[in-house]
ZAMARGU-4260 file (C-alpha; in steps of 0.2 Angstrom, whole numbers, plus 5000, padded with zeros to 4 digits):
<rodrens>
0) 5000/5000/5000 | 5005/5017/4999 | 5015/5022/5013 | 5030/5032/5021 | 5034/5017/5032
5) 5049/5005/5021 | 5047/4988/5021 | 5061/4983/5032 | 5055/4995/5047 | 5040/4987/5045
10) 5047/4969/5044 | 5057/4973/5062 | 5039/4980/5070 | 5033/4964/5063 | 5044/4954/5072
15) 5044/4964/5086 | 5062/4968/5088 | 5060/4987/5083 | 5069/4997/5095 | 5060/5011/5092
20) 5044/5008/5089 | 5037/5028/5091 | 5047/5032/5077 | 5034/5021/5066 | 5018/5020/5075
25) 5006/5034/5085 | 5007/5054/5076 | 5019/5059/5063 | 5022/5075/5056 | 5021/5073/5037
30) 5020/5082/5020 | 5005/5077/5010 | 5001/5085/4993 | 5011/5100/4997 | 5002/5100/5014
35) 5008/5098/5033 | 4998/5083/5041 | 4997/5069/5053 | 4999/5051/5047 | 4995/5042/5064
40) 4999/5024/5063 | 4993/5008/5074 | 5000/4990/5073 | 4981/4979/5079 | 4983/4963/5072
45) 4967/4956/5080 | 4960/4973/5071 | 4945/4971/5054 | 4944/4987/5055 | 4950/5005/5063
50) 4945/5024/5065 | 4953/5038/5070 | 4942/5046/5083 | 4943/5064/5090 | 4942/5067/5108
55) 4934/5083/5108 | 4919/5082/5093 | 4921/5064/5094 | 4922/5065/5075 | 4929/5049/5067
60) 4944/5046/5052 | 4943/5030/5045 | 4962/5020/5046 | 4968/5010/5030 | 4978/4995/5031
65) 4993/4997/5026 | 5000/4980/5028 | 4991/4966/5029 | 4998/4959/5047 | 4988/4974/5055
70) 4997/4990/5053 | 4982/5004/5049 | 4986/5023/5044 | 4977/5039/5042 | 4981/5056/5038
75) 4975/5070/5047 | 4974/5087/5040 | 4977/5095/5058 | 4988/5086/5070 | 4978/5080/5086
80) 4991/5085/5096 | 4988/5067/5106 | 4969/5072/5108 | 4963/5056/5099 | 4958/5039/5102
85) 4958/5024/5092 | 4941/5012/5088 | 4943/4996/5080 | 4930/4981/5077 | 4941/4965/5083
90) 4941/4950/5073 | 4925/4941/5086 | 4917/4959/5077 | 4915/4970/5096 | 4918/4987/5094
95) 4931/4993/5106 | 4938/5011/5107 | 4956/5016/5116 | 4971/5026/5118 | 4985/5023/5106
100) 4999/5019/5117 | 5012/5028/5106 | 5004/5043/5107 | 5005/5044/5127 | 5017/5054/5134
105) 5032/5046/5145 | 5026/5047/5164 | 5044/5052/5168 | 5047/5069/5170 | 5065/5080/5167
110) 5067/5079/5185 | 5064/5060/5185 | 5076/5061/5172 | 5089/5068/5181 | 5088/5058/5195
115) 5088/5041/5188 | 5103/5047/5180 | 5114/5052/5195 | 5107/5037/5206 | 5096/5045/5216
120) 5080/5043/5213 | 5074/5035/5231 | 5056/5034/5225 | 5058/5025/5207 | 5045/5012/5212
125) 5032/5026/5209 | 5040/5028/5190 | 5049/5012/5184 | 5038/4994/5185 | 5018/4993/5180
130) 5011/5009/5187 | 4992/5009/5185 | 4988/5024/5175 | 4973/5032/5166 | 4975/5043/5149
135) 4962/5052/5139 | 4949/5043/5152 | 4955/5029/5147 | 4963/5016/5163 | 4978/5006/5158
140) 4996/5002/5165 | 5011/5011/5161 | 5024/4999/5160 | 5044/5003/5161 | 5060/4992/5164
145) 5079/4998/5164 | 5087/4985/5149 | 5102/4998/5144 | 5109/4985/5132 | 5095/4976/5126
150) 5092/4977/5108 | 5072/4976/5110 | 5059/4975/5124 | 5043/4968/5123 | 5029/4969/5136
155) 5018/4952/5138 | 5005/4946/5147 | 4985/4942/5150 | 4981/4958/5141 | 4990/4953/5127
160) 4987/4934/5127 | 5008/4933/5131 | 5011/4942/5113 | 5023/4956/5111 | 5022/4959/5095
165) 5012/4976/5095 | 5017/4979/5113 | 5034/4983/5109 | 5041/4996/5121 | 5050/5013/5118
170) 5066/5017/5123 | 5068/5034/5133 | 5085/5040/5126 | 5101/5040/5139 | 5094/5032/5152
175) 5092/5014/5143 | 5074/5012/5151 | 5059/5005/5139 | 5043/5011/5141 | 5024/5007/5138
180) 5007/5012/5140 | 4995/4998/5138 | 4977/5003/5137 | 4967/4991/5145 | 4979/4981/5155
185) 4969/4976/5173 | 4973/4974/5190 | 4975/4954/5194 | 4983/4951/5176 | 5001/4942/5173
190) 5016/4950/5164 | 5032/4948/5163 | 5048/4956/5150 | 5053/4950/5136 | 5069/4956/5128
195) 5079/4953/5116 | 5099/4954/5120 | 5113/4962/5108 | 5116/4944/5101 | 5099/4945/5096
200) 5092/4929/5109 | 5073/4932/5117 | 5070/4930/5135 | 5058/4930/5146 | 5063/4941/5164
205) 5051/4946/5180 | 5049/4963/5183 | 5063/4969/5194 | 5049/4981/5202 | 5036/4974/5201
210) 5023/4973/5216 | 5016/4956/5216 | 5021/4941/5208 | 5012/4921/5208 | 5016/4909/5219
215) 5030/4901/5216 | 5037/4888/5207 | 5026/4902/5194 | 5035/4916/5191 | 5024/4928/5182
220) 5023/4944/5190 | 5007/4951/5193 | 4999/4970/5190 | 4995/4978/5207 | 4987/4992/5215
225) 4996/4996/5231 | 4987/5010/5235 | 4971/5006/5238 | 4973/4999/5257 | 4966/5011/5273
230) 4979/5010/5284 | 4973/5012/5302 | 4991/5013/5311 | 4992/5035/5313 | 4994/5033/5329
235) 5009/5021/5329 | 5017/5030/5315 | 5016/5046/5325 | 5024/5039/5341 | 5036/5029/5329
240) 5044/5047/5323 | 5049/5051/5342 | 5055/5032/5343 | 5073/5034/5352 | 5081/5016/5348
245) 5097/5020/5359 | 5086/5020/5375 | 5072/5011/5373 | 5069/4992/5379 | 5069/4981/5360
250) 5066/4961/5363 | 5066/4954/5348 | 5056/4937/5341 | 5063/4932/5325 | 5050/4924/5315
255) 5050/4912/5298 | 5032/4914/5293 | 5031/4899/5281 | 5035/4887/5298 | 5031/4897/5313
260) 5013/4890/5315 | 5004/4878/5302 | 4986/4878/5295 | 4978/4861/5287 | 4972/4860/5270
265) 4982/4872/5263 | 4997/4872/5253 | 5015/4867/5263 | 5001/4872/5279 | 5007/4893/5275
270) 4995/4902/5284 | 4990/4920/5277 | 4996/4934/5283 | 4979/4941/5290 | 4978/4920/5300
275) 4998/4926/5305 | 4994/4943/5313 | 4980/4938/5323 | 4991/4922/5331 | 5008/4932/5335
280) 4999/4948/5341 | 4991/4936/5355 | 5008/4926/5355 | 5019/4941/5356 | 5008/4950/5370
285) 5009/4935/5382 | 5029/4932/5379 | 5032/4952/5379 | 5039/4953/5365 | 5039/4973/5359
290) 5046/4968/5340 | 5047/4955/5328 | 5059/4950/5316 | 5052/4944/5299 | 5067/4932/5288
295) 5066/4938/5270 | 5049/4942/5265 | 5051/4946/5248 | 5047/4934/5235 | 5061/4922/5232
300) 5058/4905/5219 | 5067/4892/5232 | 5056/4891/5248 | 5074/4881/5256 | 5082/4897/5251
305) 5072/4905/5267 | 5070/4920/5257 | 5087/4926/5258 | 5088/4921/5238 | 5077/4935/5232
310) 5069/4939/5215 | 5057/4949/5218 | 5065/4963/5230 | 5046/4973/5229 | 5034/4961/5232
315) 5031/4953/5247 | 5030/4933/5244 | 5013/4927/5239 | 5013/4912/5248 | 5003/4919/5261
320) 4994/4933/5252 | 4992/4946/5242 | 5001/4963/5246 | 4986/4970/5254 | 4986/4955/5264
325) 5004/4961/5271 | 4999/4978/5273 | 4985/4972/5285 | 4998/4961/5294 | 5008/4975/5297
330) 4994/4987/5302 | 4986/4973/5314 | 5005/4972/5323 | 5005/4991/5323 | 4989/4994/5331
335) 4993/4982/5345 | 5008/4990/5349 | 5019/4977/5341 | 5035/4982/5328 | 5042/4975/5313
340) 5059/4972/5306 | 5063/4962/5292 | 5077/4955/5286 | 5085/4965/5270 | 5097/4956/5259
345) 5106/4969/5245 | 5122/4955/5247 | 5116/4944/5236 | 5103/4938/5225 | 5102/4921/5215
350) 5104/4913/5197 | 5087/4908/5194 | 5083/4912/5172 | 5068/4924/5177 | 5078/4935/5189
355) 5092/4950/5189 | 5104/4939/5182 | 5111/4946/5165 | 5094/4955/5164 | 5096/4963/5147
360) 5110/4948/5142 | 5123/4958/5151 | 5130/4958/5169 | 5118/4971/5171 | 5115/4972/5191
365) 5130/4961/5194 | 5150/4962/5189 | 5154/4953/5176 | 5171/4948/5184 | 5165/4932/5194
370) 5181/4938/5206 | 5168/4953/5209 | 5151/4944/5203 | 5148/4928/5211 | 5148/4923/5229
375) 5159/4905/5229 | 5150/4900/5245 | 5132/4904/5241 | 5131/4901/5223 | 5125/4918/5221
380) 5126/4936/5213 | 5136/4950/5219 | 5125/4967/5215 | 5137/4981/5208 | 5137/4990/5222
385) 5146/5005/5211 | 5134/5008/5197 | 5123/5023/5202 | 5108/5012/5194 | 5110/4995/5206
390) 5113/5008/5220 | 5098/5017/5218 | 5089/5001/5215 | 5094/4994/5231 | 5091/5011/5241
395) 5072/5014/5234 | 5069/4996/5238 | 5077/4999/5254 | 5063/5015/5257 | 5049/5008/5248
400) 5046/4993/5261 | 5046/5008/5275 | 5034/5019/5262 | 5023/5009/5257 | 5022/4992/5272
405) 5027/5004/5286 | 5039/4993/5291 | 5049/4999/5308 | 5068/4992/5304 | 5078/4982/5292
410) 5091/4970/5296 | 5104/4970/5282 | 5109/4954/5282 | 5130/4947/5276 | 5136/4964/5280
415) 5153/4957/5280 | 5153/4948/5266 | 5149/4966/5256 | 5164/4975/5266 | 5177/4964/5261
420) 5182/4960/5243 | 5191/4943/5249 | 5178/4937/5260 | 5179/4919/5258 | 5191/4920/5243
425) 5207/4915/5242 | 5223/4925/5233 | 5219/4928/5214 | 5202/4927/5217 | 5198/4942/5221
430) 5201/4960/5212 | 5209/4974/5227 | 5201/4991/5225 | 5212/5006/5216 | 5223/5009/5233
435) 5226/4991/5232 | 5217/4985/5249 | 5205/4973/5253 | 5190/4983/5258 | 5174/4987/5246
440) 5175/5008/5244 | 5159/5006/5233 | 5149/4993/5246 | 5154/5007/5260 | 5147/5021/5250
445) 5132/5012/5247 | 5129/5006/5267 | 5132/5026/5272 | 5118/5033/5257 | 5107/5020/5261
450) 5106/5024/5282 | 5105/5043/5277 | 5090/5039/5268 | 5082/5028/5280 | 5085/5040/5293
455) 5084/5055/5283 | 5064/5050/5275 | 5057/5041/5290 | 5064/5046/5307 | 5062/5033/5322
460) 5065/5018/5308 | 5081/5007/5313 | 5092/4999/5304 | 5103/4984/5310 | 5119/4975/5301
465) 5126/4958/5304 | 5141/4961/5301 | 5154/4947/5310 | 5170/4955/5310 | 5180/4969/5319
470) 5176/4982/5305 | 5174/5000/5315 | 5161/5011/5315 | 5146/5000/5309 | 5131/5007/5321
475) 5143/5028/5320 | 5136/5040/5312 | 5139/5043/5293 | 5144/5059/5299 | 5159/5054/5311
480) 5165/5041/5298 | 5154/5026/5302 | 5142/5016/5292 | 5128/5023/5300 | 5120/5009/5307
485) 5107/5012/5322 | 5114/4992/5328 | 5126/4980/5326 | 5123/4959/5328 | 5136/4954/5343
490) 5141/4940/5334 | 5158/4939/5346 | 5148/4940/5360 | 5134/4926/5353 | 5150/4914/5348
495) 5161/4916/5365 | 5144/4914/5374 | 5138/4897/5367 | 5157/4892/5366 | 5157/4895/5387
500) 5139/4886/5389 | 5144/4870/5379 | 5157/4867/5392 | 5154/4854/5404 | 5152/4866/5422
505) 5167/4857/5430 | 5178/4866/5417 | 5170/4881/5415 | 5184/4890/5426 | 5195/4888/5414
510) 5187/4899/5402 | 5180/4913/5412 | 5187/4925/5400 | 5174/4921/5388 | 5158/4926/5397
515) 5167/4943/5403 | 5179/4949/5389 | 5161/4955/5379 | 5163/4970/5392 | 5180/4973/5385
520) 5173/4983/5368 | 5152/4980/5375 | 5151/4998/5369 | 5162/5001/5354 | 5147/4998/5345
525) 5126/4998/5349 | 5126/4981/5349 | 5110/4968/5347 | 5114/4950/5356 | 5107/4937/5344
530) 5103/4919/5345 | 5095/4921/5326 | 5092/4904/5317 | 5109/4903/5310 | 5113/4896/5326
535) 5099/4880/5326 | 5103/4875/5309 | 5116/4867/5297 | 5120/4852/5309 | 5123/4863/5325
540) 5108/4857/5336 | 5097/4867/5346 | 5101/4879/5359 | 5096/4865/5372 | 5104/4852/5364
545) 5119/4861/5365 | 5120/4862/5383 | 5130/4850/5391 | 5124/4838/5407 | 5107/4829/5411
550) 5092/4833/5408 | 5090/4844/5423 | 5107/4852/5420 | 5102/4854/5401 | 5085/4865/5406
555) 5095/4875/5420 | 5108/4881/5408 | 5098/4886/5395 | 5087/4898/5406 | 5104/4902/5414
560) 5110/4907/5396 | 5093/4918/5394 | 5097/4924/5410 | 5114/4931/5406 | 5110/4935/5389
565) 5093/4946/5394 | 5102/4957/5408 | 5119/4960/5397 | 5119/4975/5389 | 5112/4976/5370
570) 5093/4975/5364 | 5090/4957/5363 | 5083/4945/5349 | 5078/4927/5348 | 5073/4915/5337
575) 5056/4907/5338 | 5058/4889/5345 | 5072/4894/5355 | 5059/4900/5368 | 5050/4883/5369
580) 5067/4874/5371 | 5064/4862/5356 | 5075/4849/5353 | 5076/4846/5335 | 5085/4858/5326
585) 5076/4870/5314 | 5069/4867/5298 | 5057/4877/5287 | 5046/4860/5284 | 5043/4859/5301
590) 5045/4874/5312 | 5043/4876/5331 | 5039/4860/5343 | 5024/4868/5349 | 5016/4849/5355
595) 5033/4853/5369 | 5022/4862/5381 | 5014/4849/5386 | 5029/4847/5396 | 5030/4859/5412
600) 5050/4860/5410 | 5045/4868/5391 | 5033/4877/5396 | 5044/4884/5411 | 5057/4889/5398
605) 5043/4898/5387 | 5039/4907/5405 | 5055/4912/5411 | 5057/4921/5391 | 5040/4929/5395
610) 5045/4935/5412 | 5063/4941/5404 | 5054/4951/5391 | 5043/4958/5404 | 5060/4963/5417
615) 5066/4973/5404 | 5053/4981/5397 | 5048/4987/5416 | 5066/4991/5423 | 5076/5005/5413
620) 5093/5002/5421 | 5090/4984/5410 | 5089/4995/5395 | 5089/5013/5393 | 5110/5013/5393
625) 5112/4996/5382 | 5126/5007/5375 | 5136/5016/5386 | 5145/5011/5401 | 5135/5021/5412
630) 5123/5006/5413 | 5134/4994/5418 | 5145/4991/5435 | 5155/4974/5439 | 5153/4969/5456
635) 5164/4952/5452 | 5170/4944/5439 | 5184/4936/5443 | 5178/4923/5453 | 5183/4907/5439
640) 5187/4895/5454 | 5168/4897/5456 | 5162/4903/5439 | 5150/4915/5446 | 5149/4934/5439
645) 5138/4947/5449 | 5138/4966/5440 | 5125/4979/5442 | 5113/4987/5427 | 5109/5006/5430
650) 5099/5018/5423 | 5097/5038/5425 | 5096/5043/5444 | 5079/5040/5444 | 5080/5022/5441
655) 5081/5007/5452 | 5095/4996/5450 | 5097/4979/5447 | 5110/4967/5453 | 5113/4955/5443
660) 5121/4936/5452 | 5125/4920/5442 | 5133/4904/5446 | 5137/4892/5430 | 5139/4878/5442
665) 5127/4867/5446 | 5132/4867/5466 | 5121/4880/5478 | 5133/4895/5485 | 5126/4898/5501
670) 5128/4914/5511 | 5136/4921/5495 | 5143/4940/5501 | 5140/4953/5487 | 5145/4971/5487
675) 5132/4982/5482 | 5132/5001/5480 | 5121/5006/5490 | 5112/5001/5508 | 5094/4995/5509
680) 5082/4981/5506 | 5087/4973/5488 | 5071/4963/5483 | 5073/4947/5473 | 5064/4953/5457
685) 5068/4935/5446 | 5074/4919/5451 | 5078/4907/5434 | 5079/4893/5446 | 5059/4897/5453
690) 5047/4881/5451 | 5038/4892/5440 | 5052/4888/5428 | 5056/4871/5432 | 5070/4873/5445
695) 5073/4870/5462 | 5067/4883/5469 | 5083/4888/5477 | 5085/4907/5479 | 5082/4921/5493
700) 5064/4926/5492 | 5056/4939/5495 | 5074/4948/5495 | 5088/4953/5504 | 5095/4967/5518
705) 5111/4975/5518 | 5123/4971/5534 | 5132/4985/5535 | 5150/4975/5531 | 5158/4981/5516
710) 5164/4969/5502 | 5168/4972/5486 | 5178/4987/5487 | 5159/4995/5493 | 5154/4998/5508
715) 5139/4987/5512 | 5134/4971/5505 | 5121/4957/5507 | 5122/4937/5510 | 5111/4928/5495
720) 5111/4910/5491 | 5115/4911/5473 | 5104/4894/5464 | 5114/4881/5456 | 5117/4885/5438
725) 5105/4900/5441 | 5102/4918/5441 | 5094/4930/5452 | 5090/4948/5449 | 5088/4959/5462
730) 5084/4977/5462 | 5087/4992/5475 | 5067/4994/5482 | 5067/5014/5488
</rodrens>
């Protein structure tokens, strides 16, 4: 027919490997017959016939095909200046009118434009991924994806019956992002990418934004509207901002929500997040916990993986509902006074087809230097932490989970492996940076941007690293040096503790020095003790099969290990199970031992946590200086012969203290002299050998008085009877 358009631009729309598609279809400024006009093209293969309709008078221009496939053309005497819609009779002969999607203006803005460009754009899950949209009246999806090197971009899906062909995206110059507005497209539908690399090859990728995805082993992503939920949390939020996380009391109940509690009948027993929020709401509020810890909730393909394989980094994993779903578990928590972390993992993300590996058919979010790209021990990616795009990627992620799910904290999980350029790699495996060390300049960039922005955008939020090592500064501010962490995971602390507890009693004297030298750098950092799941899995038992002795001695320790770990200084976290003292080590199939409590000796262990939480919350000297030395005293710990450690917890002037008396052997110390700051009645506040527990019940109920005979280096003590392998916790009554 005759036309402007050659034969092999159309050939390349045809096979949907034009890269820039706009330069063929929607308005074009043309001369006919001497004339300026308009030939606006549309490619409708499911198309008999097509009009040109006028938005204003509604007046209609009938379309001629110009190639038999479905390309259709008019030519308009006056250019519609976008103000026209297109009407077709479809091949089952309904009449359908729409927006043509290459005559819609890009939703991003210069000042988009410009961020994208230097890296900063924090909020690019309002731009980039499926944005519902409505143009001319007309309610559709914008679609956009960063593919710099990809030759072609199609966009497929239910809307389109998963062809590409005449939803071929437009690429915004400079940026390397494609872009489409797809009339029609609905709420609910499937989509995915599908581009076509430089060596011309077709595949098919998830959107790295998008909201919502199926449930996996599916991988198709699916069009959200993450809008539409009322929250009811204001008044959270609000007390939230004023949140002070170096004072206040933090206990900390990590949670795997695929194996925390099972329902029947449904698949792998996953529970929905609304079932979820109603059970540890009542949980949490009878074990006193004030937060809980979420493992990787984003959606990840391998359910062994825990989450910590992520692909999609936006949506929360549809295996127990939909986004609005998780919005309402969030709410419910909030409203009841419950925070929520959950665990963020920019380290690393997997190999799976569908995923961020070589999106466009280049190492794209990744190096392509496996000495910089791949993780040997996890069989992962290494994001490049250097290019402005992955960074901003992983900071608006970062930001949209506290936007959009009100989430109260992240935990940033492998912080070490992200710090050092050699971790777990031997020499000639690894690339130094340009002064020829060890250390990764572009990670440390990327930890100090991404807590400004946290802290910066939503005030009160707190961010946590595990990060092993001696590295300085992790939980300093940005502006002193540091990486600008609100905690740190005491990983020294955690190891040197469970070393000492394994012991057998009778030898514990020989390792004092690795219950007390914690004190030694206690608050070089703002420390959180952990006992997370990484310490109940991969062949190492559970924390009570890890305790030495009978079956008494294996109950007493443990709640001796709570004890200690509860009334040392740092905000406090455990893994679920750990507070039932389950025996089998964790696994995702089976979760928690709840049938346990049948048990008294259990369900004392489930108390005594409860009643820890509870100690904390209500004391401040347990809590409001985790982090400085002002809240901590030794009264004696050098005591090895006996292994006992006694040391006092303090608060501001206005707060009790609390004397803190442990013996790791499992004979009684009677008429045990302790000096103590100050004269007066010292009441027994918690006993970890009570019956209520499960112990013997030794201790010095209700409390003690001061003799007047100094000890110590103090000048007044009291006589206790300090409980075999026990704790007890006095505090100064007024």
């Amino acid at each position: 027919m005759n036309t402007e358009l050659s034969l092999s631009s159309i050939q390349s729309l045809l096979d949907g490997n034009l890269a820039d598609p706009g330069s063929l279809l929607g308005p074009h400024p043309i001369s006919y017959c001497g004339n300026e006009a308009t030939a606006i093209r549309v490619f409708q293969p499911n198309a008999q016939s097509m009009w040109v309709v006028d938005s204003n008078s509604g007046s209609k221009r009938p379309m001629r095909r110009v190639h038999p496939e479905g390309i259709f053309e008019a030519i308009c005497d006056e250019t519609p200046e976008n103000q026209y819609r297109v009407e077709m009779i479809d091949k089952a002969g309904e009449t359908v009118q729409t927006t043509d999607p290459y005559s819609v203006p890009s939703i991003f803005s210069d000042f988009d434009r410009y961020l994208l460009g230097e890296g900063r754009h924090h909020d690019m899950y309002e731009r980039l991924g499926a944005q519902l949209r409505t143009v001319d009246g007309v309610v559709g999806v914008n679609f956009s994806v960063w593919a710099p090197n990809a030759r072609a971009v199609q966009v497929v899906g239910e809307f389109n019956s998963w062809d590409g062909r005449h939803t071929v995206m437009q690429r915004i110059p400079d940026l390397g992002i494609w872009e489409l507005f797809v009339p029609g497209a609905k709420v609910g539908q499937r989509y995915k990418f599908r581009i076509q690399t430089e060596e011309g090859r077709w595949i098919d990728k998830c959107d790295p934004l998008a909201f919502a995805s199926e449930l996996p082993p599916l991988t198709a992503n699916i069009i959200s509207d993450i809008s539409s939920y009322t929250w009811s949390d204001d008044d959270w939020m609000q007390q939230r901002a004023e949140f002070d996380p170096m004072h206040a009391p933090m206990n900390v109940y990590e949670v795997h929500l695929g194996s925390w509690q099972k329902g029947p009948g449904r698949t792998h027993g996953w529970l929905s997040y609304r079932d979820l929020a109603a059970r540890l709401v009542d949980y949490c509020h009878r074990m006193n916990f004030t937060h809980i810890e979420l493992m990787p909730i984003s959606e990840h393909p391998f359910s062994g993986s825990w989450g910590y394989q992520s692909v999609g980094y936006f949506a929360p994993t549809s295996r127990h509902g939909s986004p609005d779903d998780f919005m309402f578990f969030v709410d419910h928590l909030h409203q009841n006074g419950i925070g929520i972390l959950i665990d963020w993992v920019p380290a690393h993300f997997p190999k799976d087809d569908h995923g961020l590996r070589r999106f466009d058919g280049s190492a794209l979010y990744e190096h392509a230097d496996p000495r910089q790209g791949e993780h040997p021990d996890w069989g992962t990616m290494i994001f490049n932490y250097g290019r402005n795009e992955v960074k901003n990627f992983l900071i608006s992620n970062a930001l949209f989970w506290l936007d959009k799910y009100h989430i109260d904290g992240l935990r940033v999980d492998a912080v070490a492996s992200m710090l050092y350029l050699d971790y777990s790699r031997e020499n000639g495996e690894w690339v130094p940076n340009r002064y020829g060390g060890r250390e990764n300049l572009e990670a440390i960039d990327f930890f100090r941007e991404f807590n400004d922005a946290v802290h910066t955008n939503h005030p009160g939020v707190v961010t946590a690293a595990e990060e092993s090592t001696a590295w300085p500064g992790v939980s300093r501010s940005t502006k002193d040096g540091g990486l600008g962490f609100d905690y740190k995971w005491n990983m020294g602390w955690m190891n040197d503790t469970l070393r000492y507890m394994r012991n057998e009693p009778i030898h514990r004297q020989f390792h004092q020095n690795e219950l007390t030298f914690s004190m030694i750098y206690a608050f070089t950092e703002n420390f959180m003790l952990p006992l997370s799941h990484d310490e109940v899995v991969h062949g190492k038992g559970s924390l009570i099969s890890q305790m030495p002795g009978d079956m008494w001695q294996k109950f007493a320790n443990l709640r001796l290990l709570y004890s200690y770990m509860w009334t040392h200084p740092g905000k406090k976290l455990l893994f679920m199970g750990g507070e039932l003292a389950q025996w089998n080590e964790w696994n995702d199939d089976d979760g928690p031992q709840w049938e346990l409590l049948d048990f008294a000796t259990h369900r004392g262990i489930q108390q005594l946590v409860a009643d820890l939480n509870k100690l904390v919350v209500e004391n401040p000297a347990l809590h409001h200086f985790d982090f400085s030395g002002d809240g901590f005293e030794w009264i004696d710990c050098q005591n090895a012969q006996d292994s006992t450690l006694v040391y006092i917890r303090k608060g501001t002037a206005d707060h009790a203290p609390i004397l803190v008396c442990s013996n790791f052997t499992p004979v009684p110390r009677e008429d045990y002299r302790i000096g103590v700051p100050e004269s007066g009645y010292w009441k027994e506040v918690f006993n970890s050998d009570s019956e209520a527990y499960g112990g013997s019940n030794v201790g010095n109920y209700p409390g003690c008085e001061t003799t007047g005979v100094g000890h110590h280096g103090r000048d007044d003590s009291i006589l206790v009877t300090l409980p075999p392998l026990g704790t007890s916790i006095f505090r100064l009554e007024q």
